[in-house]
DSSP file (Angstrom, degrees, kcal/mol; ACC not computed):
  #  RESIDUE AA STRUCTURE BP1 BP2  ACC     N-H-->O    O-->H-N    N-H-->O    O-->H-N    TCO  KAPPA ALPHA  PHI   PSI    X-CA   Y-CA   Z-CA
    1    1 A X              0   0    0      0, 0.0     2,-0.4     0, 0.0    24,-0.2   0.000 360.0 360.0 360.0 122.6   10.4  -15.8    3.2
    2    2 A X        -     0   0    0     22,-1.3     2,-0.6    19,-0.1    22,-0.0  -0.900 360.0-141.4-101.5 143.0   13.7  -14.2    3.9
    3    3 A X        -     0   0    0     -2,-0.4     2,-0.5    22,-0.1    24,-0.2  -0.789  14.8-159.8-106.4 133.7   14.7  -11.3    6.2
    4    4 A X  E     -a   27   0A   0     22,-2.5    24,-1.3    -2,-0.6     2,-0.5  -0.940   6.7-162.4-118.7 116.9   17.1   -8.7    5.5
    5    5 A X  E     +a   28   0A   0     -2,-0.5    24,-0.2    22,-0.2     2,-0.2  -0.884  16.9 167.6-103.2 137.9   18.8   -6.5    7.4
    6    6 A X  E     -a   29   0A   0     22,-2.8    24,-3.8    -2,-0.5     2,-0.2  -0.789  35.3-111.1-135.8 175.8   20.5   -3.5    6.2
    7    7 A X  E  >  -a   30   0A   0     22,-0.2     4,-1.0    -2,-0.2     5,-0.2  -0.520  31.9-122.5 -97.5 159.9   22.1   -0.2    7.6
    8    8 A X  H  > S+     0   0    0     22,-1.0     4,-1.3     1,-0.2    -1,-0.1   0.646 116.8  60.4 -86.9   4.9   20.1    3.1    6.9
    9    9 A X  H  4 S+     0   0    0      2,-0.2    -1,-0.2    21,-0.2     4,-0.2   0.721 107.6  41.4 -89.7 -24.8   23.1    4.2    5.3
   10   10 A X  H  4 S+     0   0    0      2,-0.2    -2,-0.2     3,-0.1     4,-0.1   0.461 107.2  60.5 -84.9   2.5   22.9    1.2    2.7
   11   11 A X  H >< S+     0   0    0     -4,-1.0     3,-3.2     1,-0.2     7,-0.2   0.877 104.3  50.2 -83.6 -55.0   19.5    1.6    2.4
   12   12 A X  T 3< S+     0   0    0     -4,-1.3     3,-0.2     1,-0.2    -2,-0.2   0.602 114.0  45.5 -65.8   5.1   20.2    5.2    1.1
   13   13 A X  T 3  S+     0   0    0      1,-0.3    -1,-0.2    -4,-0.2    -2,-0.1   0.436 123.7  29.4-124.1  12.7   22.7    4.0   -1.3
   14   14 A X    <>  +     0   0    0     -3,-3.2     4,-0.9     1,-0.1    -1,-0.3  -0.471  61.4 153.9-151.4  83.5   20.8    1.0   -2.8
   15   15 A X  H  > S+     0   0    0     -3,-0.2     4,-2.1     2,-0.2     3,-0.3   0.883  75.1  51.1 -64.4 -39.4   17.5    1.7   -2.6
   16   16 A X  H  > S+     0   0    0      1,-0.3     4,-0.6     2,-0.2    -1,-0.1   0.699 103.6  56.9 -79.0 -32.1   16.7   -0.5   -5.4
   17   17 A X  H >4 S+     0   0    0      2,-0.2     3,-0.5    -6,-0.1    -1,-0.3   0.927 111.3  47.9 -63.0 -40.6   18.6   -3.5   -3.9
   18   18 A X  H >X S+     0   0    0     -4,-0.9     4,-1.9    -3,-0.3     3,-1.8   0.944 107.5  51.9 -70.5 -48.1   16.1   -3.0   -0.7
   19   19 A X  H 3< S+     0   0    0     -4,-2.1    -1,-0.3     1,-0.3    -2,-0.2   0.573 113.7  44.3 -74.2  -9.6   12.8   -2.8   -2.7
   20   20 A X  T << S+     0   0    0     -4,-0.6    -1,-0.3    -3,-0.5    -2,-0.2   0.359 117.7  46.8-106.0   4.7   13.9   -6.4   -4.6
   21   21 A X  T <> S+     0   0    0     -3,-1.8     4,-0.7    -4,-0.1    -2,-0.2   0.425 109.5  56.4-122.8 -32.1   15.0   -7.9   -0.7
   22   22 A X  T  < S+     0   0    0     -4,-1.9    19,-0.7     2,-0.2    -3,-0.1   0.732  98.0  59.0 -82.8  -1.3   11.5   -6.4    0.2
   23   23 A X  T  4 S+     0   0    0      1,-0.3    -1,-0.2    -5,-0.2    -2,-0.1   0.908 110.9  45.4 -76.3 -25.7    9.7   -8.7   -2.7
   24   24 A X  T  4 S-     0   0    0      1,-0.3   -22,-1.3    -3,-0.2    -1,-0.3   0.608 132.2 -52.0-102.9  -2.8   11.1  -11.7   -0.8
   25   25 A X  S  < S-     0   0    0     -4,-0.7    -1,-0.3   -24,-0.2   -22,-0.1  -0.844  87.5 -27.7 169.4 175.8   10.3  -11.0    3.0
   26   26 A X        -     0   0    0     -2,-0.2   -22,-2.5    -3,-0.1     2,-0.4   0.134  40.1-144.2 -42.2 155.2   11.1   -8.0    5.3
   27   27 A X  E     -aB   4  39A   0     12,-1.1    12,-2.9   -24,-0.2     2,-0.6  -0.959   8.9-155.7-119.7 115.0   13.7   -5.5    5.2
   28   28 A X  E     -aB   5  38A   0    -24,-1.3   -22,-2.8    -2,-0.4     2,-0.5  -0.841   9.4-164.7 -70.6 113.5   15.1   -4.2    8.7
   29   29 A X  E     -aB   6  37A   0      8,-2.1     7,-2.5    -2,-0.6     8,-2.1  -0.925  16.0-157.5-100.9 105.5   16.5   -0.7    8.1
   30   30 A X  E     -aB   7  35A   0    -24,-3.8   -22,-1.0    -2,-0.5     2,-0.3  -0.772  15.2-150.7-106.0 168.9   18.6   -0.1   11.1
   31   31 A X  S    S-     0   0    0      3,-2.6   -24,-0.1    -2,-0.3     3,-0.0  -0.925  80.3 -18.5-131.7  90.9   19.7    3.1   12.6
   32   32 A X  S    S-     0   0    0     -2,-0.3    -1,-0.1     1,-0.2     3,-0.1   0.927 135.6 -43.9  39.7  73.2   23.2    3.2   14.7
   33   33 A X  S    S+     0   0    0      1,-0.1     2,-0.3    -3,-0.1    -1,-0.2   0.611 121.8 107.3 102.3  43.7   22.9   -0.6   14.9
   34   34 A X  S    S-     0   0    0     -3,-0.0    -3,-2.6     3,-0.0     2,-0.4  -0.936  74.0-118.0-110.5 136.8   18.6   -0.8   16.0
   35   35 A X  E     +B   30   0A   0     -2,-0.3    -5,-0.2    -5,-0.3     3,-0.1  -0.537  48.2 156.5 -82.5 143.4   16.6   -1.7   14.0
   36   36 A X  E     +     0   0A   0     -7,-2.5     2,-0.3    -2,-0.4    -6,-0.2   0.728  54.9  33.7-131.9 -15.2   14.0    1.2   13.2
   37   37 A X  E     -B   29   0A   0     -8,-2.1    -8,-2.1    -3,-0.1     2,-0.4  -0.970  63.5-151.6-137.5 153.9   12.2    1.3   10.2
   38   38 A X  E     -B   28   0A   0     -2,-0.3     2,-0.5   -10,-0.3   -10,-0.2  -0.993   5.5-149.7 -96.4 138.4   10.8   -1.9    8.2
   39   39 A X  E     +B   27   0A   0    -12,-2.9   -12,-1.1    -2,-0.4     2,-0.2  -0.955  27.4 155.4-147.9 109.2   10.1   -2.3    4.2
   40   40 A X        -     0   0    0     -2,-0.5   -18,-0.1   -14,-0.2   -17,-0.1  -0.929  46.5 -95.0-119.5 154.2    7.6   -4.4    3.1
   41   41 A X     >  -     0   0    0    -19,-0.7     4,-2.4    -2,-0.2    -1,-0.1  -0.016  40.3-109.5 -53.0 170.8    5.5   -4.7    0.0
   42   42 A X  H >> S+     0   0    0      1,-0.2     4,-2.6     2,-0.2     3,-1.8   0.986 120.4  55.9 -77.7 -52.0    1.8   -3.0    0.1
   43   43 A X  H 3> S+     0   0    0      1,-0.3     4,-0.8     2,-0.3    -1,-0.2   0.748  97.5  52.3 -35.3 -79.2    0.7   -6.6    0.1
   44   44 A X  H 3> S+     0   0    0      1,-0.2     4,-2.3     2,-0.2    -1,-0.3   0.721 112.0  53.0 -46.1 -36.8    2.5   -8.0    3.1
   45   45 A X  H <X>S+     0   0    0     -4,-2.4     4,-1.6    -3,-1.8     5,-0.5   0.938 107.6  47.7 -79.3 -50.2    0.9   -5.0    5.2
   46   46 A X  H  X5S+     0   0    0     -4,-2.6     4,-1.3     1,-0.2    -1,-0.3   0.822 111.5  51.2 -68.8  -6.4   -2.5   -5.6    4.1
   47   47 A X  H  <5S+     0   0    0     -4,-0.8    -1,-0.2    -5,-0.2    -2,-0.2   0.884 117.3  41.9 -66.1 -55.4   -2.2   -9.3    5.0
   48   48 A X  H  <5S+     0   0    0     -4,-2.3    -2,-0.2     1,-0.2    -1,-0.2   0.503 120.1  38.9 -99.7  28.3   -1.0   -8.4    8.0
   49   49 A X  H  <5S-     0   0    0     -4,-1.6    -1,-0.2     2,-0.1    -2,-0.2   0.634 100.0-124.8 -98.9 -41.9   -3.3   -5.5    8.9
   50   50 A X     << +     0   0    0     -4,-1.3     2,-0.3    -5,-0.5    -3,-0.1   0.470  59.7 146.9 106.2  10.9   -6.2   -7.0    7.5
   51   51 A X        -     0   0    0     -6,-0.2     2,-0.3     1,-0.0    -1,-0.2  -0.601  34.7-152.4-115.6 172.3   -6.8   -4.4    5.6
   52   52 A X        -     0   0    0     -2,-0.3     2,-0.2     1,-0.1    -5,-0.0  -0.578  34.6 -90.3-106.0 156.5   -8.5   -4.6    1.8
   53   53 A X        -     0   0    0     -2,-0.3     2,-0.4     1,-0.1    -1,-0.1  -0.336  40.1-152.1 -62.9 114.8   -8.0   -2.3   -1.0
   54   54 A X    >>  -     0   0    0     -2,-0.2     3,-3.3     1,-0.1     4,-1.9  -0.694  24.1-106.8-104.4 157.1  -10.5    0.5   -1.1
   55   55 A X  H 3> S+     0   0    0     -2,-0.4     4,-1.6     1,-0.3    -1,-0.1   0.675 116.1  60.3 -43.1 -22.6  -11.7    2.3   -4.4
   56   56 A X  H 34 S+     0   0    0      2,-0.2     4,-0.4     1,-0.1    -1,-0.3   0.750 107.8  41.2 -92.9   1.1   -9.9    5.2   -3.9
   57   57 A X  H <4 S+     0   0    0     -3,-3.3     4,-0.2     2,-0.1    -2,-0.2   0.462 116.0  60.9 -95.7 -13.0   -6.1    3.4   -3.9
   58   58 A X  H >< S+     0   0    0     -4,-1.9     3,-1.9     1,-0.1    -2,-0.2   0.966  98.4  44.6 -64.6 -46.0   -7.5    1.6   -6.5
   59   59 A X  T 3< S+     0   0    0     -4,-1.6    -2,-0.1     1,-0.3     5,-0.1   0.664 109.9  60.5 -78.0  -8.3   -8.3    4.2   -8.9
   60   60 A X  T 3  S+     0   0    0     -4,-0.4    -1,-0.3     4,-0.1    -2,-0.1   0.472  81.9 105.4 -85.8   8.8   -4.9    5.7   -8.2
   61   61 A X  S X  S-     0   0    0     -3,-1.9     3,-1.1    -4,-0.2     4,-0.2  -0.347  88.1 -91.7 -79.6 153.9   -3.0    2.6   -9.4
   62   62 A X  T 3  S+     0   0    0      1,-0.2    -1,-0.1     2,-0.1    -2,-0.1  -0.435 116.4  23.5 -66.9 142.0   -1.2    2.5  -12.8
   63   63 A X  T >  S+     0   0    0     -2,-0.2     3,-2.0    -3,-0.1     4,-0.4   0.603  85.2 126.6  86.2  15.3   -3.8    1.1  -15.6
   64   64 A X  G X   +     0   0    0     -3,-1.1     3,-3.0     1,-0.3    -2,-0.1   0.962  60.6  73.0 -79.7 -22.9   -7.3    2.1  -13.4
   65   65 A X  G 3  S+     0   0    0      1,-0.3    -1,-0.3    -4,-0.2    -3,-0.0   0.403  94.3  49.6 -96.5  25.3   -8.5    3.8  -16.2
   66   66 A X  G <  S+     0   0    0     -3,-2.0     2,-0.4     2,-0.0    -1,-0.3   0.310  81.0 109.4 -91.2   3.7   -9.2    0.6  -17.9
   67   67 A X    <   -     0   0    0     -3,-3.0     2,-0.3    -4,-0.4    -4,-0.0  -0.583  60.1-145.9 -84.9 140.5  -11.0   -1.0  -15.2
   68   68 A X        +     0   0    0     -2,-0.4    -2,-0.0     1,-0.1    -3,-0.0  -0.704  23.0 178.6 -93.1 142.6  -14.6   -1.4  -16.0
   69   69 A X        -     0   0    0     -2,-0.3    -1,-0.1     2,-0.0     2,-0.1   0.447  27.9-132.9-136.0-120.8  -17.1   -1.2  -12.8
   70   70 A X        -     0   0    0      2,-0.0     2,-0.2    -2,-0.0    -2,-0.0   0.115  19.1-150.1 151.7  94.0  -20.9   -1.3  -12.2
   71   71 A X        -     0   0    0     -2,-0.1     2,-0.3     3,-0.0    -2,-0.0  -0.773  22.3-134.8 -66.7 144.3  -22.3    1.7   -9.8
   72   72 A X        -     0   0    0     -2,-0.2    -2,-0.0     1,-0.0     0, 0.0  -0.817  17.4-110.6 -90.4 159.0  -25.2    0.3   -8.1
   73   73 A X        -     0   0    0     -2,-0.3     2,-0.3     1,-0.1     3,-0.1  -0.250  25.1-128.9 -55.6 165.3  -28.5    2.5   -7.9
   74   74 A X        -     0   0    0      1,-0.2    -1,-0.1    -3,-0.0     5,-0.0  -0.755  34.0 -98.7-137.6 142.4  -29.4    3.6   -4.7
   75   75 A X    >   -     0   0    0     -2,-0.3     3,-2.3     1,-0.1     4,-0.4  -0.182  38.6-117.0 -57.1 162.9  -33.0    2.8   -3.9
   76   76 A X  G >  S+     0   0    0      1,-0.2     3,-0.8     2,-0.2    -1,-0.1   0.770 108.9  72.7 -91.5   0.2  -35.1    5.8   -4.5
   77   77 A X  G 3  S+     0   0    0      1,-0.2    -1,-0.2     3,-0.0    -2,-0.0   0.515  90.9  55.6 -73.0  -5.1  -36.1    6.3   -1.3
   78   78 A X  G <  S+     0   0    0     -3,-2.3     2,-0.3     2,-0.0    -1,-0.2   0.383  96.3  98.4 -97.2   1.0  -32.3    7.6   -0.2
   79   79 A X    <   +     0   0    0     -3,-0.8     2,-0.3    -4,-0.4    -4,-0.0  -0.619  43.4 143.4 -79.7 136.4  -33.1   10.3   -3.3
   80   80 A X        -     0   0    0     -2,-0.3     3,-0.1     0, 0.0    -2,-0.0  -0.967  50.2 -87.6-164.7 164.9  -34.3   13.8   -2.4
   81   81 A X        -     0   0    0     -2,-0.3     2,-0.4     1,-0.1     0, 0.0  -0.082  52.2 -96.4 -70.6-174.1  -33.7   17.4   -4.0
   82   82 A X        -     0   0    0      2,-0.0     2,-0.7     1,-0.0    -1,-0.1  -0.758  31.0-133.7-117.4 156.4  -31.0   19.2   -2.9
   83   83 A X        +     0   0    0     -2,-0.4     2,-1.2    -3,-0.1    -1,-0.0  -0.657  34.0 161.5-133.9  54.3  -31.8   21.6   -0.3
   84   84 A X              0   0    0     -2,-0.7    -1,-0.1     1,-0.3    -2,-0.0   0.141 360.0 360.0 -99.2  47.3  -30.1   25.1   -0.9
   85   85 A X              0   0    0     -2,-1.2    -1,-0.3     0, 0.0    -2,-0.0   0.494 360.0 360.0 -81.7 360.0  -32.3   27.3    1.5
């Protein structure tokens, strides 16, 4: 993993150079010579957050509407009419 630090003024004028430096390890984006903002892939944050991909950021992803799924049924005892008094 490498780490890259860049000025926020070269970040705004190569964005696309930061997003191929973020594929290989952080990017420090600094702001009058502090670092302030960091750019990582969605990955690297959910590794280190711990958190997992939930169905709705799935189904916004490019290609979801070819993934195939399975609801399960709900036992019928969570079933009831709907209540519109």
């Amino acid at each position: 993993m490498s780490i890259t630090t860049i000025t926020s003024r070269e970040f705004n004028h190569d964005r696309g150079g930061a997003k191929k430096a973020a594929q290989k390890g952080p990017v420090f984006i600094t702001d009058r010579g502090r670092p302030s903002l960091v750019l990582m892939t969605a990955e690297e944050y959910r590794r280190l957050t711990g958190k997992k991909k939930d169905l709705a950021e799935l189904l916004f992803m490019p290609g979801a509407e070819d993934i195939e799924f399975d609801i399960p049924k709900l036992p019928n005892d969570f079933s009831r009419p709907a209540d519109f008094s």
